[in-house]
C-alpha positions as CSV (number, residue, x, y, z in Angstrom):
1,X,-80.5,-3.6,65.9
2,X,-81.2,-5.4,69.0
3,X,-78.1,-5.8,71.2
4,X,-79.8,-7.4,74.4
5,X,-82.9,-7.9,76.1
6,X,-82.4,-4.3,77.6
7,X,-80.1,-2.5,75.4
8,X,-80.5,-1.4,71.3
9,X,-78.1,1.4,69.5
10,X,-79.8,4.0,67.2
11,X,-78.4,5.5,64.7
12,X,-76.6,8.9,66.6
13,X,-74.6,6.0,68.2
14,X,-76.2,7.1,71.2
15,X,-77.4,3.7,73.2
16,X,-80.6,2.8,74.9
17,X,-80.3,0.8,78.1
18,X,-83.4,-0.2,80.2
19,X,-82.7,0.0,83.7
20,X,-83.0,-3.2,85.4
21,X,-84.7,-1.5,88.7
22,X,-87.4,0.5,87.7
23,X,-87.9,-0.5,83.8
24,X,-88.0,3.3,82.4
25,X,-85.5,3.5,78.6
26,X,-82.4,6.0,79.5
27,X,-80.3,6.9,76.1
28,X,-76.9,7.0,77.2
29,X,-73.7,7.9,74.9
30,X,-72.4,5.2,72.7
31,X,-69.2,4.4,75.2
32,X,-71.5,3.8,78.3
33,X,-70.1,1.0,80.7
34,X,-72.3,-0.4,83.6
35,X,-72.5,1.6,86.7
36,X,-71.4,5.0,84.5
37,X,-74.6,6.7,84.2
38,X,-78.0,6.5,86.4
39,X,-81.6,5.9,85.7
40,X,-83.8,9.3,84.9
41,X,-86.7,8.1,86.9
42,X,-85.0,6.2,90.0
43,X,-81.8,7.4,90.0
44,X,-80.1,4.4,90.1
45,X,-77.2,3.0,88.1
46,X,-77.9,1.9,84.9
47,X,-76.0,-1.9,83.9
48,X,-77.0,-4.8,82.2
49,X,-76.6,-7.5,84.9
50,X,-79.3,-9.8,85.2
51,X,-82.1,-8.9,88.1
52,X,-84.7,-11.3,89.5
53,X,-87.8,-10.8,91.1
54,X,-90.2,-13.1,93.3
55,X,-93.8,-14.3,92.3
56,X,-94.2,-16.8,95.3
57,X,-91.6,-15.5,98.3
58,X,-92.6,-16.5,101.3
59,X,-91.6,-15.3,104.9
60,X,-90.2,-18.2,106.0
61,X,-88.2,-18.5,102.9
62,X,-85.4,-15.8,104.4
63,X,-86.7,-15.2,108.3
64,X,-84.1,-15.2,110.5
65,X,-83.4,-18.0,113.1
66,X,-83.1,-15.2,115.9
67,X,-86.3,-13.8,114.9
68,X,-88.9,-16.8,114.5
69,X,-87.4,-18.0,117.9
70,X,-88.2,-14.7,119.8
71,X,-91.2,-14.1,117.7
72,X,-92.1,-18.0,119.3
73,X,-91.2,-16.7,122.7
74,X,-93.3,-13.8,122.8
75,X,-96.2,-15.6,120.9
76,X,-96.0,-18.2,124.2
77,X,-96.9,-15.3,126.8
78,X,-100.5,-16.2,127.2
79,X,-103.1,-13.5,126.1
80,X,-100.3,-11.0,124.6
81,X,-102.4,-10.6,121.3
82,X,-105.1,-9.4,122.9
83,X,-103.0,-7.1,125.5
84,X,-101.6,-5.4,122.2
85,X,-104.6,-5.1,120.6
86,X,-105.8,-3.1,123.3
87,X,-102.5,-1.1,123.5
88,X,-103.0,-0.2,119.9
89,X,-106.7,0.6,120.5
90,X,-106.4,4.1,121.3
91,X,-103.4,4.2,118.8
92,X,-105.7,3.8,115.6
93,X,-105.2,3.7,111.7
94,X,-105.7,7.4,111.9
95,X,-104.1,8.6,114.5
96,X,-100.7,7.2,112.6
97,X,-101.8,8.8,109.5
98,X,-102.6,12.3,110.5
99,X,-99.8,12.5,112.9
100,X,-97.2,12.0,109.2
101,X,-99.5,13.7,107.2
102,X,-99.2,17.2,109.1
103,X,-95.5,16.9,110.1
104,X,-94.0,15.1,106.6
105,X,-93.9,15.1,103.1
106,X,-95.9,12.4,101.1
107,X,-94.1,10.9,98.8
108,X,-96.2,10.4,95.3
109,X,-95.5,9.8,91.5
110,X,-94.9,13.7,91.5
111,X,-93.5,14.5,94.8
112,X,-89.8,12.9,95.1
113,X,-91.0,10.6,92.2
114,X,-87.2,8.8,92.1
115,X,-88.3,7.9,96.0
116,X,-91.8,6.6,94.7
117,X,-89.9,4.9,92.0
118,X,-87.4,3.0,94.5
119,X,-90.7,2.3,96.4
120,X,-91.7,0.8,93.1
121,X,-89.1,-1.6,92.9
122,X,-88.6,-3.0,96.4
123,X,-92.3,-3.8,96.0
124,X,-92.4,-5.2,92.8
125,X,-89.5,-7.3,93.7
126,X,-90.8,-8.9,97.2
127,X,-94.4,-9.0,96.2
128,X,-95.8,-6.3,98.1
129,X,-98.8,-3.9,97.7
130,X,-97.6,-0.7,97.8
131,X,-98.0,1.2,101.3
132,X,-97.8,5.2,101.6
133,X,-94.4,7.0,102.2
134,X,-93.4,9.7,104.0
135,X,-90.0,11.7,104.6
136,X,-89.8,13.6,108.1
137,X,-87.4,16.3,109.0
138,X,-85.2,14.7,111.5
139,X,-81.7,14.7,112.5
140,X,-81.7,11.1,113.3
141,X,-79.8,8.7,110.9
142,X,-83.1,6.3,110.8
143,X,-86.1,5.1,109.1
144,X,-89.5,2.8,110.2
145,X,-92.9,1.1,109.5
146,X,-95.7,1.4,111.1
147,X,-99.4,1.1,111.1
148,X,-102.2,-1.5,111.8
149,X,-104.0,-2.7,109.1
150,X,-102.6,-0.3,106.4
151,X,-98.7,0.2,107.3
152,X,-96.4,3.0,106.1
153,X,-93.1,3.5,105.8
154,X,-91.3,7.0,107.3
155,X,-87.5,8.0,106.1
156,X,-85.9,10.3,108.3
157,X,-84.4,13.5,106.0
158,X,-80.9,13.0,107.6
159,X,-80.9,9.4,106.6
160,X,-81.9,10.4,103.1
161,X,-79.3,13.2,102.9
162,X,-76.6,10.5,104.3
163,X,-77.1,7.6,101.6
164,X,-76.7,7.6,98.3
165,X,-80.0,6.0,95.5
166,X,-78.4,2.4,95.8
167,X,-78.2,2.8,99.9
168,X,-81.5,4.5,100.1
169,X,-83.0,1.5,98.3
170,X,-81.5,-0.7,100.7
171,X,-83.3,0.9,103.3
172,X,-86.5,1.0,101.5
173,X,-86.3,-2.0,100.5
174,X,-85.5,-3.4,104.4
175,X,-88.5,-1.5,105.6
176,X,-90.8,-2.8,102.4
177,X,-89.2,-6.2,104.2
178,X,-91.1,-5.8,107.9
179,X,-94.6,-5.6,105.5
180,X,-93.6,-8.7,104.1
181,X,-92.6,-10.4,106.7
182,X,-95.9,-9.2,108.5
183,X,-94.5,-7.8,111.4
184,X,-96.0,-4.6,111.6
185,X,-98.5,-5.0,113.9
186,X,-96.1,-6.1,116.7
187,X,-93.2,-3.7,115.4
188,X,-95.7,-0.8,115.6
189,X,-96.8,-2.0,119.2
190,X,-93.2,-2.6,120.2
191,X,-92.4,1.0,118.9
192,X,-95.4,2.6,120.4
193,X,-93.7,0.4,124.1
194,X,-90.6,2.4,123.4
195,X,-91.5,6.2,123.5
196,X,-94.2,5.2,125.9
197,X,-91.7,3.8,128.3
198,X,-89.3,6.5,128.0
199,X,-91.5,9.3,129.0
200,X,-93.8,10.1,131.8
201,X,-97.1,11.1,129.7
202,X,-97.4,7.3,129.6
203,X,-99.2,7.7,133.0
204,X,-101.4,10.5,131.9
205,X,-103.0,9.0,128.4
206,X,-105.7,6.2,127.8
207,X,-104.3,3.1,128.2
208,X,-102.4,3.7,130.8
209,X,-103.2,0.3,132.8
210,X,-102.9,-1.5,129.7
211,X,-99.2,-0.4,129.5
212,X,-99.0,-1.4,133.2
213,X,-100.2,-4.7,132.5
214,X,-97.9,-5.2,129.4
215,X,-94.9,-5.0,131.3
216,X,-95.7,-6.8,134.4
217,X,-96.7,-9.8,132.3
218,X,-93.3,-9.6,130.7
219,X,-94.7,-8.5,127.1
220,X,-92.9,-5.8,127.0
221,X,-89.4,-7.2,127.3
222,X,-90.1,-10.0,124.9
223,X,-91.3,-7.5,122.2
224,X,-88.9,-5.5,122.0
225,X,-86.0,-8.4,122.0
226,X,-88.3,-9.5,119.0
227,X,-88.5,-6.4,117.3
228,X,-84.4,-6.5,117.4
229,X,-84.0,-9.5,115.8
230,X,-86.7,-8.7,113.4
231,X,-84.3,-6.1,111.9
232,X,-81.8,-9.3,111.1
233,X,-84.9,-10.5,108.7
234,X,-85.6,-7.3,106.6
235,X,-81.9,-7.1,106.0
236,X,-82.1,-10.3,104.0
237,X,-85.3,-8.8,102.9
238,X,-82.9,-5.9,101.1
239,X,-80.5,-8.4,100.2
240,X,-83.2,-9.9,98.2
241,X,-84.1,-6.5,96.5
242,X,-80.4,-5.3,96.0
243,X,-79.2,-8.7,95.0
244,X,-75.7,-7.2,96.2
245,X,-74.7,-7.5,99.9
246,X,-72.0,-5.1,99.5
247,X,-74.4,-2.4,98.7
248,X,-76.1,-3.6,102.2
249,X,-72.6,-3.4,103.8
250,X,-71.8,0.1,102.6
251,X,-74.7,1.2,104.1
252,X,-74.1,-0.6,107.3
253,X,-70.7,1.4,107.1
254,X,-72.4,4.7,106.8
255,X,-74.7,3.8,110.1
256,X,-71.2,2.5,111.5
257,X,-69.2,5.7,110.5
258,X,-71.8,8.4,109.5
259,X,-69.6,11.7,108.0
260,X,-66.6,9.5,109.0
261,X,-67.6,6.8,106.6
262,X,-65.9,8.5,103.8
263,X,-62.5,7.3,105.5
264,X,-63.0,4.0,106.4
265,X,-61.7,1.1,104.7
266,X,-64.6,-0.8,103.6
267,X,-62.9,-4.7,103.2
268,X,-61.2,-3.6,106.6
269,X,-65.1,-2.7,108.0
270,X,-65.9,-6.6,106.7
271,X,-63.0,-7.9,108.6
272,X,-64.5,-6.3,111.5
273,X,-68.3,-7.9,111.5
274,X,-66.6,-10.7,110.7
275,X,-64.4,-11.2,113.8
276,X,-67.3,-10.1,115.6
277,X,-69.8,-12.6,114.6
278,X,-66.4,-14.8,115.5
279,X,-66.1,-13.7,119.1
280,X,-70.1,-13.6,119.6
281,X,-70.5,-16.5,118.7
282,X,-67.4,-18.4,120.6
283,X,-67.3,-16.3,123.7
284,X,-70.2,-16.6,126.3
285,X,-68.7,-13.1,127.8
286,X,-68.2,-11.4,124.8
287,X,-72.2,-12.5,123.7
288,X,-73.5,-11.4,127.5
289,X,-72.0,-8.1,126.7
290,X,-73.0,-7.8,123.0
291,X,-77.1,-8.7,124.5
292,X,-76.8,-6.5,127.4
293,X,-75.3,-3.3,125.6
294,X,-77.8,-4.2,122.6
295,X,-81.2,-4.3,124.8
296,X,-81.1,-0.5,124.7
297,X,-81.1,-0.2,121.2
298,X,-84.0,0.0,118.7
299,X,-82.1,-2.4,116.0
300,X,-78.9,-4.7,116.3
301,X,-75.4,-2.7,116.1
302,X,-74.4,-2.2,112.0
303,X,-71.7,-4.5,112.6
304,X,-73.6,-7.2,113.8
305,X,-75.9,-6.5,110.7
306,X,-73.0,-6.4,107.9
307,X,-71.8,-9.7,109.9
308,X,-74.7,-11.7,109.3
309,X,-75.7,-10.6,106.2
310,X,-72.2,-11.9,105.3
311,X,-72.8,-15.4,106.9
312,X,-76.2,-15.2,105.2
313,X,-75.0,-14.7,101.7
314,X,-71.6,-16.9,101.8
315,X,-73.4,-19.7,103.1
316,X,-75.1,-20.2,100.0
317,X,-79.0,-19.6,102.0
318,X,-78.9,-17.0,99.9
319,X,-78.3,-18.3,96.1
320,X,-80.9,-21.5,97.7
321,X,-83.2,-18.5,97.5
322,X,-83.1,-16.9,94.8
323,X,-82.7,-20.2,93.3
324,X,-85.9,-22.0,94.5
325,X,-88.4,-18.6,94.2
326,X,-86.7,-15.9,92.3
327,X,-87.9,-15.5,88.4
């Protein structure tokens, strides 16, 4: 007989839940509670709580205020679409794509399939045609989009090994975010700025001048203070897919703590982004500080990232969400 929408008991007593991620019919024992056992396909934990997904979300729906006001800065610069047009030129389509496809693993139905199925579901919740993934051997805790007209999505192996299937949604999830958002054009150009800048065969490859250019019209700076503050937008992106901001938090922890992370005290860790969203946002000194020491850095520090998904989600923006455009 039917016991919910997603569960029914046969007669072994065994039960079958459907998992609320990915869709796939696990039978688990007859005494199962939520969070006890974990989907066959995505390896995530099976429950019964209710899930939503989007038909309709739109980018401006969840965009960050940080974000849309750099994103308006940098858009002001006269003639910086066509400067990163050129700068992405010699940086084609292919170029991205043969670069991951010698040095990483694709993922597909049949290789990491509980990966493709995470990619599944981030996708399927935001709205979002499904882009190609990769996993690279690197000992970098990270992960990234990039592309031009067809983006794809990289996980480094170390990041992978780090999380566990709920975090490593997250991160999909957050990087399936920049595609909805439609920032990978600029993120991919701001990226491409930041190994460029930081090594010397910038002066040896085509484009050189354009590069030269970039940054004496100030593009350059004003990308990549975007692309910061772009991060704060695909974390409510993930938000949206995990439906649970202490599932972004933990993961915030682990990019916080890395092997350490087992140790911390995780409501202590939200006391901390919390006082320092508190001290950023009443100190002048303590935010100089914060931007400086930040500018260096690819995304915003963890606990600035835990702290405003915090103020995001207890603000009620969140539930106004999820209210207005989740089914």
């Amino acid at each position: 007989m039917a016991k919910k929408n997603d569960e029914s008991i046969e007669p072994t007593g065994r039960k079958n839940v459907v998992c609320r991620f990915c869709g796939q019919k696990n039978g688990v024992k007859s005494g199962y509670v939520n969070g006890a056992a974990n989907c066959g396909r995505c390896k995530l934990p099976l429950s019964d709580e209710p899930r939503k997904v989007f038909a309709n979300l739109h980018k401006n729906d969840y965009i960050h205020p940080a974000d849309a006001k750099a994103l308006a800065a940098l858009k002001a610069i006269p003639g910086v679409d066509s400067a990163l047009k050129k700068l992405l030129a010699w940086t084609g389509e292919s170029a991205i794509r043969v670069a991951f496809m010698a040095s990483a693993v694709k993922v597909t139905p049949k290789q990491c399939p509980d990966l493709y199925a995470k990619l599944e579901v981030a996708c399927g919740t935001l709205g979002v045609d499904m882009p190609d993934l990769y996993v690279q051997q690197n000992p970098i805790v990270n992960a990234f989009t990039g592309g031009v007209e067809k983006p794809i999505i990289v996980l480094h192996s170390a990041l992978v090994e780090r999380l566990n299937d709920e975090e490593t949604l997250a991160v999909i999830a957050h990087e399936v975010g920049h595609i909805h958002s439609e920032h990978v054009l600029y993120l991919t150009a701001a990226r491409l700025l930041e190994f460029l800048l930081n090594r010397s065969v910038a002066a040896l490859i085509p484009g050189s001048e354009i590069i030269k250019l970039i940054v004496s019209m100030g593009i350059a700076s004003a990308l990549l203070a975007w692309a910061r503050r772009a991060e704060l937008s695909c974390d409510r992106a993930a938000m949206l897919v995990m439906q649970d901001p202490h599932v972004i938090g933990r993961t915030m922890m682990k990019l916080a703590g890395g092997t350490f992370a087992s140790k911390i005290d995780y409501d202590l860790f939200l006391e901390q982004g919390r006082e320092f969203k508190k001290q950023y946002d009443e100190s002048r000194l303590d935010r100089f500080w914060a931007d400086v020491m930040n500018s260096g850095l690819s995304h915003p520090f963890p606990i600035w990232r835990v702290a405003e998904i915090l103020e995001w989600t207890e603000s009620g923006e969140y539930e106004k969400v999820m209210a207005e455009h989740a089914s």
